[in-house]
C-alpha positions as CSV (number, residue, x, y, z in Angstrom):
1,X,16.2,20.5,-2.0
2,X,14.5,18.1,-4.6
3,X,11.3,17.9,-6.0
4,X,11.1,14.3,-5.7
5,X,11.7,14.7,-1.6
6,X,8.6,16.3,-1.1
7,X,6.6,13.7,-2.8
8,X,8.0,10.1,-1.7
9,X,9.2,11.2,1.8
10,X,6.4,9.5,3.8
11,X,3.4,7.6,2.3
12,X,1.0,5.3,3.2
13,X,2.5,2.4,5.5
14,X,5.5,4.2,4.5
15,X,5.1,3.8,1.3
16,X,8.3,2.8,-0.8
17,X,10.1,2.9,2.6
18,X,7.6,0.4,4.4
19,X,8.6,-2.0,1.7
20,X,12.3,-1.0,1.5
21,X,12.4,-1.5,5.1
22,X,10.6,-5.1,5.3
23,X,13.0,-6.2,2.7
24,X,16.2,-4.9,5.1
25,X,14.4,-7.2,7.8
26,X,13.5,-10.4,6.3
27,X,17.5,-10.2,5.3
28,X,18.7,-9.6,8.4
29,X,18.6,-11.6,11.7
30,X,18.4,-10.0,15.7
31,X,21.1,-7.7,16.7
32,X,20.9,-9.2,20.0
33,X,20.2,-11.9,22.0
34,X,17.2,-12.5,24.0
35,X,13.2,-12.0,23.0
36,X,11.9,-8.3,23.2
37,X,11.1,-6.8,26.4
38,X,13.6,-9.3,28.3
39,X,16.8,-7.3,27.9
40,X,18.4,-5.6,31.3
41,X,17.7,-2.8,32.0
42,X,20.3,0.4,32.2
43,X,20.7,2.1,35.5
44,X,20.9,6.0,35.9
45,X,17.6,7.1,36.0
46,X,16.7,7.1,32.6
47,X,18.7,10.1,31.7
48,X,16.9,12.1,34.2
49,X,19.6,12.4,36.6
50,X,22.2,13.6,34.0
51,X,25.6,12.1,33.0
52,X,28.5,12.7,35.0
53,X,30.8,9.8,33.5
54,X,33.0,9.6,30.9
55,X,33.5,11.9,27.6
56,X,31.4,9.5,25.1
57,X,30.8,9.7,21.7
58,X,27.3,8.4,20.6
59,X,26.1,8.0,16.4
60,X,22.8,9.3,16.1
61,X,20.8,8.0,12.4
62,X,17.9,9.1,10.8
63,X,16.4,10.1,7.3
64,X,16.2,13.6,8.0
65,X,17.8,14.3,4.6
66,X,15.2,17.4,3.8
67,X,14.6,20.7,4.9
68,X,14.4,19.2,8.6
69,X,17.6,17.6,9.1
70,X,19.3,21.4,9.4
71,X,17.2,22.2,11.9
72,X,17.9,19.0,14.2
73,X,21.1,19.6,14.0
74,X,21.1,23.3,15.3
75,X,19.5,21.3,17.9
76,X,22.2,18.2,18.2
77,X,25.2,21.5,18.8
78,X,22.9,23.3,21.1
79,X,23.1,20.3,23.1
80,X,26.7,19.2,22.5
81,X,27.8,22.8,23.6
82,X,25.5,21.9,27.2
83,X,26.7,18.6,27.8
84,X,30.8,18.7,27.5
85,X,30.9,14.9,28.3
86,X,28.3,13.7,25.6
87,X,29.2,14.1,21.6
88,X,26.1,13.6,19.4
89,X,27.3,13.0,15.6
90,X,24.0,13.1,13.6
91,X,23.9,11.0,10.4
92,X,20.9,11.2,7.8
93,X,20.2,8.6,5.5
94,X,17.2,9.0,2.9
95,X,14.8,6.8,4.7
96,X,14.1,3.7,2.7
97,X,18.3,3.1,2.6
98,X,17.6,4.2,6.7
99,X,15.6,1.1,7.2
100,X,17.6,-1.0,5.2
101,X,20.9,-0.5,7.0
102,X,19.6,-0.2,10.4
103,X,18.6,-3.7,11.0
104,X,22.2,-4.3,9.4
105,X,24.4,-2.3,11.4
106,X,22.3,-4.0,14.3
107,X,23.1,-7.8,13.2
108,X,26.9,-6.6,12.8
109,X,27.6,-5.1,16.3
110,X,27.8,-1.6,14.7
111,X,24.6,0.2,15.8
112,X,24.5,3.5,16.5
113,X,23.5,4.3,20.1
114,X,20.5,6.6,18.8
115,X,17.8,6.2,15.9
116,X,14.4,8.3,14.8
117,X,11.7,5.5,13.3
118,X,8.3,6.0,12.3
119,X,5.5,4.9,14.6
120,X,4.5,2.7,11.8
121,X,7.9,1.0,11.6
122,X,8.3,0.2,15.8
123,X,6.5,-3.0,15.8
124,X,8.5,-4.5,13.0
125,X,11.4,-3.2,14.0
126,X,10.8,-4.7,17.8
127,X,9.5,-8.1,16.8
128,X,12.7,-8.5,14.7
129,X,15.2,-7.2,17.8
130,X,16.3,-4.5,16.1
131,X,15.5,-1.2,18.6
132,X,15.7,-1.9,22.6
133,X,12.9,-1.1,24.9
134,X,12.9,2.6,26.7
135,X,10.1,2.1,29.5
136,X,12.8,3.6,31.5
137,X,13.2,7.1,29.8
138,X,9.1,7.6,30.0
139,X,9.6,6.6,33.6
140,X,12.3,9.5,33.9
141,X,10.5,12.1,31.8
142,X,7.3,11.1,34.3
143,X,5.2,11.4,31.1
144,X,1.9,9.5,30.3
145,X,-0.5,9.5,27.3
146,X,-1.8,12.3,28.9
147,X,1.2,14.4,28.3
148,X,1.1,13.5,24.8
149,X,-1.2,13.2,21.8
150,X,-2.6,10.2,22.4
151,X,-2.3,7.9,19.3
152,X,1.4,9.2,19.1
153,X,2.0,8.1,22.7
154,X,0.3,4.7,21.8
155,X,2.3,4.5,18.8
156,X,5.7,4.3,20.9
157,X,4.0,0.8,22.2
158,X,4.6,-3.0,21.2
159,X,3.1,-5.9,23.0
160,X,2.8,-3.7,26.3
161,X,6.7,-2.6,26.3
162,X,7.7,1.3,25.0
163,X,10.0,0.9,21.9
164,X,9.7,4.7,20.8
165,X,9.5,8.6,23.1
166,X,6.9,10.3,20.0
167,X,8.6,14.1,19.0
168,X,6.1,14.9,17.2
169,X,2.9,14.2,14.6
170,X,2.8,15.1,11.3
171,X,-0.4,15.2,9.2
172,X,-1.3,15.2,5.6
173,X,-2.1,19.5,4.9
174,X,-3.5,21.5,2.4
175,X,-1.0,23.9,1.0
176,X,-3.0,26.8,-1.3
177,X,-1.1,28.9,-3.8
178,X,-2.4,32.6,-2.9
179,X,-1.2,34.0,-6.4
180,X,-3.3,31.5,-8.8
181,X,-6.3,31.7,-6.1
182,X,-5.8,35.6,-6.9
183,X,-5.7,35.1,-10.3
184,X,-9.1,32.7,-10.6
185,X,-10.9,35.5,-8.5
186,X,-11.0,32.7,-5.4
187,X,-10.2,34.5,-2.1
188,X,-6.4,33.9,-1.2
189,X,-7.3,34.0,2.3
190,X,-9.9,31.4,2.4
191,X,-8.7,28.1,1.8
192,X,-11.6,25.3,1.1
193,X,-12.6,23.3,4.3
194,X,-15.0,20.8,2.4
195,X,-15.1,18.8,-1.0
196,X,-17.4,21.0,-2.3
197,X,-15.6,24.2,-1.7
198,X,-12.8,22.4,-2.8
199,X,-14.2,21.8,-6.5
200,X,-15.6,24.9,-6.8
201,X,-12.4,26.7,-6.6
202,X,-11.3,23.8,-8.9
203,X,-14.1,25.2,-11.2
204,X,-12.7,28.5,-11.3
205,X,-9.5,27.3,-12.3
206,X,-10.5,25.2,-15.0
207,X,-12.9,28.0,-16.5
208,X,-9.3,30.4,-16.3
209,X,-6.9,27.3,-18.7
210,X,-5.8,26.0,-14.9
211,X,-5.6,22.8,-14.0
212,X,-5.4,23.3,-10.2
213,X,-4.8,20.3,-8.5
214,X,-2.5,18.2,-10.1
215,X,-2.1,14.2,-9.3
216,X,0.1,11.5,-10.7
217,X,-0.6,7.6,-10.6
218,X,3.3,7.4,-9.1
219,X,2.7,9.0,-6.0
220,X,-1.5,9.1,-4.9
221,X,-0.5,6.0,-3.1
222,X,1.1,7.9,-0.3
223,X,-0.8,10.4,2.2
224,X,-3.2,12.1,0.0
225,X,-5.6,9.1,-1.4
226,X,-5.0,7.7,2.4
227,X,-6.5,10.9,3.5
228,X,-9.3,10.2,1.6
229,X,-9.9,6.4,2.4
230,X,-10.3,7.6,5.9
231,X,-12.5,10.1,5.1
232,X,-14.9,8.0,3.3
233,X,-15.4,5.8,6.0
234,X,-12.6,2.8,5.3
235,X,-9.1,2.2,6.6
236,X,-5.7,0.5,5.3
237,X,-5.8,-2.4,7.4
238,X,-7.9,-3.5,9.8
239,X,-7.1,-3.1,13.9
240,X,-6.0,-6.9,14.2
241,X,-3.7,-6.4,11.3
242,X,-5.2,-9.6,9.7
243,X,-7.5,-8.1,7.0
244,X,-6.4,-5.1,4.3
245,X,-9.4,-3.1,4.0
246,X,-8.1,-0.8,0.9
247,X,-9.9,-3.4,-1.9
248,X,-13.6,-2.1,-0.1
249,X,-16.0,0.6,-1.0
250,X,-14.8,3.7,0.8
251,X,-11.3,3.0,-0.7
252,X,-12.9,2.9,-4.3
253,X,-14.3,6.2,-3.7
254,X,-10.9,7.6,-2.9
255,X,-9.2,6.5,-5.5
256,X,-11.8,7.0,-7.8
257,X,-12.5,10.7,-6.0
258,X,-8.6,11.0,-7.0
259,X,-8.5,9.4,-10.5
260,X,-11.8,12.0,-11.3
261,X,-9.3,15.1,-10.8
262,X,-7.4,13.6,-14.1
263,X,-11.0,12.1,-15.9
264,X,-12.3,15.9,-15.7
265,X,-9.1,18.3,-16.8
266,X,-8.3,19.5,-13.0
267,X,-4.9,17.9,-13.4
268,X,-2.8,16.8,-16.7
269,X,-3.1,13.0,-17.1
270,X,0.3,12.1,-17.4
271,X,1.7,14.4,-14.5
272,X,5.7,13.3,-12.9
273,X,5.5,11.8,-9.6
274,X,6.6,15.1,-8.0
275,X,3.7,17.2,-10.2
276,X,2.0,18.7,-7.3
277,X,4.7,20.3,-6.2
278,X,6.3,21.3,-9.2
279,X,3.4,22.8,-10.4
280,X,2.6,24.5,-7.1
281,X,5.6,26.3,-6.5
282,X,5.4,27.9,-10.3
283,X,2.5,29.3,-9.6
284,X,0.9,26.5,-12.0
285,X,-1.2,24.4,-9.4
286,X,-3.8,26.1,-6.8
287,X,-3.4,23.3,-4.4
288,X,-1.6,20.3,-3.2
289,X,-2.3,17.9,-0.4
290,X,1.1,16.9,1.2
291,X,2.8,16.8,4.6
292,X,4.0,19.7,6.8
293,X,7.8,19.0,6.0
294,X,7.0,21.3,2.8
295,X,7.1,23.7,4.6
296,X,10.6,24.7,5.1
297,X,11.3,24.0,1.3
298,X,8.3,26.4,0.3
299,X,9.0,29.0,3.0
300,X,12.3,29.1,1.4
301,X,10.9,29.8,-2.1
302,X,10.8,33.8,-2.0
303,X,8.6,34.3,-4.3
304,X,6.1,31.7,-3.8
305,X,3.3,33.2,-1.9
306,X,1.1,30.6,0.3
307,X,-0.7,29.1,3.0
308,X,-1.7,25.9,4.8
309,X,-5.1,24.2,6.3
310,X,-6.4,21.6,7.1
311,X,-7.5,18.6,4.2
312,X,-11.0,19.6,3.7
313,X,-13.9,17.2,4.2
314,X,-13.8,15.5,1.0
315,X,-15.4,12.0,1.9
316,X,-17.7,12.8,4.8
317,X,-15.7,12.2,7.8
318,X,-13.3,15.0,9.2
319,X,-9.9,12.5,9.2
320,X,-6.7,13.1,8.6
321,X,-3.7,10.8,7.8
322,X,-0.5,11.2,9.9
323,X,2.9,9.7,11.5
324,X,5.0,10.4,13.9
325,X,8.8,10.5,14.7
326,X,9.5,8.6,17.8
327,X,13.1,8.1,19.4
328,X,14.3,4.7,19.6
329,X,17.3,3.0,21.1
330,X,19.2,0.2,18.4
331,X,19.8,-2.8,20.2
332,X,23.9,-3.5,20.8
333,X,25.7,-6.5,20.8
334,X,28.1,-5.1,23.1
335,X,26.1,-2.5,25.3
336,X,28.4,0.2,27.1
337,X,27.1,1.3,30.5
338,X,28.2,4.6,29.8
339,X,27.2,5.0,26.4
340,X,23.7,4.0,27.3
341,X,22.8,6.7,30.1
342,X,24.2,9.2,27.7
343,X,21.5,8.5,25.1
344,X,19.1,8.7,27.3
345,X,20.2,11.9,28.4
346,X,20.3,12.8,25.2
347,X,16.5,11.5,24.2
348,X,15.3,13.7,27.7
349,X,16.6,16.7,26.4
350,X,15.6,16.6,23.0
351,X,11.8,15.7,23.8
352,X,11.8,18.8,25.5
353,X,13.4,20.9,22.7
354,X,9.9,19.9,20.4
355,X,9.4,23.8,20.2
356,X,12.3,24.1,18.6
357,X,12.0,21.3,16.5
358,X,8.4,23.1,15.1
359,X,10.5,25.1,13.3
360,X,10.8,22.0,10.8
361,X,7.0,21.8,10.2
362,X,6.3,19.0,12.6
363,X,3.8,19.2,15.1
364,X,5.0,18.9,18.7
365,X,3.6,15.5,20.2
366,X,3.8,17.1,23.8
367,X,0.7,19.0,24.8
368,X,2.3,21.5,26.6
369,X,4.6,22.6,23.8
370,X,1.5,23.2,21.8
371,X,0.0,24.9,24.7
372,X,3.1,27.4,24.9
373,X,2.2,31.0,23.4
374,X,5.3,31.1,21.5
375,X,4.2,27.8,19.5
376,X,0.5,30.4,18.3
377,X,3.2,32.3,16.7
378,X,5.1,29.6,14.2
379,X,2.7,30.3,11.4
380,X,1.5,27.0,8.8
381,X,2.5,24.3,11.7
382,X,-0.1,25.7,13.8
383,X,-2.9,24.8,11.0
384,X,-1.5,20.8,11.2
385,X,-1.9,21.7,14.7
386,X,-5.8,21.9,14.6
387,X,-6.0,18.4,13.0
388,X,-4.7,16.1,16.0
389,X,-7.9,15.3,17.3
390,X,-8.5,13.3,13.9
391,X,-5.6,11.8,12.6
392,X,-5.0,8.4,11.9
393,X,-2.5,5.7,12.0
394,X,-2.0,2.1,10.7
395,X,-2.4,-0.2,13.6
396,X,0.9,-1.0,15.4
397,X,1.3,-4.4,13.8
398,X,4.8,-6.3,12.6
399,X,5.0,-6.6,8.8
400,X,2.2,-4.3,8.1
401,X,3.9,-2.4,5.1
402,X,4.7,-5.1,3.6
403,X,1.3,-4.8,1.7
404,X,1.9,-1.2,0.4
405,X,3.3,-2.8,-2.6
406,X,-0.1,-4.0,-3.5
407,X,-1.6,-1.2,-2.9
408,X,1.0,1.0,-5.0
409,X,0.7,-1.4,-7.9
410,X,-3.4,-1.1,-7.9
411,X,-3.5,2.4,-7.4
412,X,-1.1,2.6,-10.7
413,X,-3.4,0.7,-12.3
414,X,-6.5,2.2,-11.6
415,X,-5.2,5.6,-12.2
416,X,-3.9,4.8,-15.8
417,X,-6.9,3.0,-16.4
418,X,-5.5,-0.2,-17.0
419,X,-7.9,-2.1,-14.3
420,X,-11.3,-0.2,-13.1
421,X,-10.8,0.8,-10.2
422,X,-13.2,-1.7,-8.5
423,X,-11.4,-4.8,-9.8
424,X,-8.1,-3.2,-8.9
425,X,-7.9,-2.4,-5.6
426,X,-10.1,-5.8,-4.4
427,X,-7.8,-8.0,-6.6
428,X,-4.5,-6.2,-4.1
429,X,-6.4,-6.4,-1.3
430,X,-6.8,-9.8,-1.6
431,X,-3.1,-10.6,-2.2
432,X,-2.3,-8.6,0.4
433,X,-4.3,-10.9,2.7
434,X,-2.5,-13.4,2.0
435,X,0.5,-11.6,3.2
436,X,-1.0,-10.3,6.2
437,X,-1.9,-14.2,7.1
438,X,1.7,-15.0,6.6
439,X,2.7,-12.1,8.9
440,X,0.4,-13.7,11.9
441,X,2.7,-17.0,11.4
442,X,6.0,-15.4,11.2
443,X,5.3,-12.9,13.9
444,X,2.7,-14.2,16.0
């Protein structure tokens, strides 16, 4: 396990992999003929009524290159040993090389039948014909939003037609080191659930030589400054998709909220990319605000004694940024009949597995594997569990990563002090109108 994987795996619009994965698209035309939402549609039920046909091999691809991809595949033999006529062969790609050869396999004729996105990939990845619609596995599963969390169930949506079946959410966390909370007389037990709390403990660390919360101008563009835009009242991108909102105040305060951690000695000022995690995990750094895939890497880490929460209420408003994993189907040139029920079948039984798949840190998008006593029991991924009533997304819009590289280059900036922080972010925001505006026209 890397350092560097529990930094850069998801940011903001995806961070790095939004705009690894635009650049895959824009290179690569449909898999398939026909606009979304027309193609035919597969009989057998949508994997509800089983597969009785053929032994079939289906490729299933994702970017579950961490501490999680293990523990899908435990999942992928339990079901290979239950189904003797289906063969799932799981393939992980780090994501950003995920969403660049996708779209390419697609456009060749060499999909494979099964693929994990993120919610804030679908739309792109369904106005460019790459991933086939799946109204009929929902219809099988009979599940509605209200089975699900909501704004994961909404997330599987594109222009009325369901391109994704959510797994799960997984929100931005506070992850507290118990041993340097001990050791700057902060109570281990009590993490900080407001901004206040927050930089008091800070306090005591800096008063004991500790710089407790370190930050880095290479990674704050991903989940943690998002957090914070959302808290102080902004958002990314607007709704429409037609307006990026990170150049306004609330987004200033983040980053400035962010870049104040460095001004004022709580973190070094020239931390690595992957500081906050480095530092945690050597009992260097009190706390870190990062997703809840740490925590199979850190539970892993013997020694290492912590805890999770939820972010506190830094900005005023109790919000949390978040994705989600959905299932999608790649579109094929040549679909197979067969090939096609399986994978359905296959999509069925995993969704309802998601208790297992908690084990990997993610929250379970279905309410009643959340509601199950056994899921009380699974320890830090029941504190990311509180904060579904308040997480946010990016609206489901094609092409809207393709401004994180604004953003990344502004919060850089800003950070190192090379632009103030209210010239930097406006100036992106404004190119990344442009870009947004372009979008509209290519996409419609």
């Amino acid at each position: 396990m890397t350092t560097s994987f529990s930094i850069s795996r998801r940011s903001l619009l995806g961070g790095a992999l939004g705009a690894a994965a635009v650049a895959g698209l824009s290179a690569c035309s449909p898999g398939s003929a026909g606009p979304p939402g027309q193609e035919a549609s597969v009989s057998g039920g949508g994997g509800a009524e089983g597969y009785d046909g053929p032994a079939v091999e289906l490729a299933f691809w994702n970017g579950l290159t961490g501490g999680d991809g293990p523990i899908m595949r435990k999942m992928i033999n339990q079901f290979n040993a239950e189904h003797a006529n289906i063969k799932v062969s799981m393939t992980a790609i780090a994501w950003a090389e995920y969403y660049q050869k996708l779209p390419a396999a697609v456009s060749n004729g060499k999909a494979p039948e099964i693929g994990l996105m993120h919610a804030d990939t679908l739309a792109t990845n369904a106005a460019r014909q790459v991933i086939s619609p799946l109204d009929d596995v929902a219809e099988a599963l009979k599940v509605s939003e209200s089975d699900f969390v909501p704004i994961a169930w909404n997330g599987g949506l594109y222009q009325d037609k369901r391109y994704g079946i959510p797994l799960d959410v997984h929100p931005a966390g506070l992850f507290y080191n118990k041993t340097v909370l001990e050791k700057v007389g902060a109570d281990p037990e009590k993490p900080p659930t407001t901004g206040d709390e927050l930089m008091a403990i800070l306090d005591q660390c800096k008063s004991k030589g500790i710089q407790g919360m370190w930050t880095s101008a290479l990674s704050v563009n991903g989940l943690s400054s998002q957090t914070t835009v959302y808290q102080y009242g902004g958002k990314m991108v607007s709704d429409d998709g037609l307006t990026a909102e990170f150049g306004e105040e609330p987004a200033q305060k983040a980053i400035s909220w962010w870049k104040g951690l460095i001004d004022n000695g709580y973190s070094p000022k020239n931390a690595a990319g992957d500081g906050d995690f480095v530092s945690f995990t050597n009992d260097k750094g009190a706390f870190m605000i990062n997703g809840p895939w740490n925590t199979t890497p850190l539970a892993a880490i013997k020694k290492l004694k912590w805890g999770a929460a939820p972010v506190p209420n830094i900005g005023g408003e109790q919000v949390t940024w978040a994705g989600s994993h959905q299932f999608v189907l790649p579109r094929q040139q040549k679909p197979d009949a067969n090939k096609a029920i399986a994978s359905r079948v296959f999509i069925n039984w995993i969704s309802q597995q998601s208790l297992t798949w908690a084990t990997a840190g993610m929250v379970p998008a279905r309410n009643e594997v959340r509601e199950d006593p056994e899921f009380a029991k699974m320890g830090p991924v029941t504190e990311f569990a509180k904060e579904i009533d308040y997480i946010r997304f990016v609206p489901p819009i094609p092409g809207v990563n393709d401004v994180m590289p604004e953003w990344v280059t502004a919060t850089s900036e800003a950070m190192l002090g090379k632009k103030p922080v209210d010239v930097a972010l406006p100036e992106a925001a404004e190119k990344a109108n442009k870009i947004l505006a372009a979008n509209q026209k290519k996409y419609g």
